[in-house]
C-alpha positions in Angstrom: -72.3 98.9 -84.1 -70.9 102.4 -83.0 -67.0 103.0 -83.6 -66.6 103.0 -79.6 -68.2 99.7 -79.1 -66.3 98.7 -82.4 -62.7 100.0 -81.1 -63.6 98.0 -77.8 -64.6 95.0 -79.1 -61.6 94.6 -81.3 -59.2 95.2 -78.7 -60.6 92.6 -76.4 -60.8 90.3 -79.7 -56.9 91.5 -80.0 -56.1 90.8 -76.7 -57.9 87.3 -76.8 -55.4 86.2 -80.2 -52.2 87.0 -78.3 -53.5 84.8 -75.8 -54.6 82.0 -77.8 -51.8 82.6 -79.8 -49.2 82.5 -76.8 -51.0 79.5 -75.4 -52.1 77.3 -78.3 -49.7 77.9 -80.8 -50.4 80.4 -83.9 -51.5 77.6 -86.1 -54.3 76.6 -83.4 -57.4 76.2 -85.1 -58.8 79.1 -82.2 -56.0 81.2 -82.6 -56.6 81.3 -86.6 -60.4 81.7 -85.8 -59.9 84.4 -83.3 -57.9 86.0 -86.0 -60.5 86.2 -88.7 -63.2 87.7 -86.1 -60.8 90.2 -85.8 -59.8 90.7 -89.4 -64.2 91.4 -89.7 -63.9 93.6 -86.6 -61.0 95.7 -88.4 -63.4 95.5 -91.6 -66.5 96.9 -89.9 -64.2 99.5 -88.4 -63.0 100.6 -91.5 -66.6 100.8 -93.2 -67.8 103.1 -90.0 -65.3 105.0 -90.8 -65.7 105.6 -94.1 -69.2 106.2 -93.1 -70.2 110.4 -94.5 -71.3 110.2 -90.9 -68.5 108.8 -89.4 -65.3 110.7 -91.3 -64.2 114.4 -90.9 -64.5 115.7 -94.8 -60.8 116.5 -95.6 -60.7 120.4 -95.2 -57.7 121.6 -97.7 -57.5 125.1 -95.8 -55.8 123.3 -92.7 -53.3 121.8 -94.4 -52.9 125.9 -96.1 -52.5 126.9 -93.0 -50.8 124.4 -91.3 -48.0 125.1 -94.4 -48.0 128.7 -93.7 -47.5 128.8 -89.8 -44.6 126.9 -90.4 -43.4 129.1 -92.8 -44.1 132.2 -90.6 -42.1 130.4 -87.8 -39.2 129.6 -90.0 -39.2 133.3 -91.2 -39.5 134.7 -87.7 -36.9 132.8 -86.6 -34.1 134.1 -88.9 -31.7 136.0 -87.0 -32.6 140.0 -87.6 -29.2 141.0 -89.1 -29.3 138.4 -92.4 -31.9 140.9 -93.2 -29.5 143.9 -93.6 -26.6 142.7 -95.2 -24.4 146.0 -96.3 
């Protein structure tokens, strides 16, 4: 299974608990059924995801930069005469 067809599948499994769960009762038999197809939905999600084919390596250099455009905005924004105090 694909992460789109996973992500749709377990929001119509998410949307068929409430139901159940609105209709039957939370300790339905279905309802607690529904739940743990949706518990392995969330659990083959989370494996596709973890997937090297599936996940974004974590690239440190974004969070570098990321840390130093803020620090350039907060430096830019200091008002021009705190930098000639006499």
């Amino acid at each position: 299974m694909r992460l789109d067809q996973c992500e749709v599948a377990i929001k119509e499994k998410k949307n068929e608990m409430i139901q159940l769960g609105m209709t039957k009762g939370l300790q339905n038999e279905e309802t607690i059924s529904c739940s743990q197809e949706l518990d392995k939905l969330l659990n083959d999600y989370n494996r596709l995801l973890s997937d090297s084919k599936h996940s974004k390596p974590i690239d440190h250099n974004d969070d570098y930069f990321f840390m130093l455009s803020k620090l350039a905005y907060k430096l830019l924004s200091i008002p021009y005469k705190y930098f000639f105090t006499y």
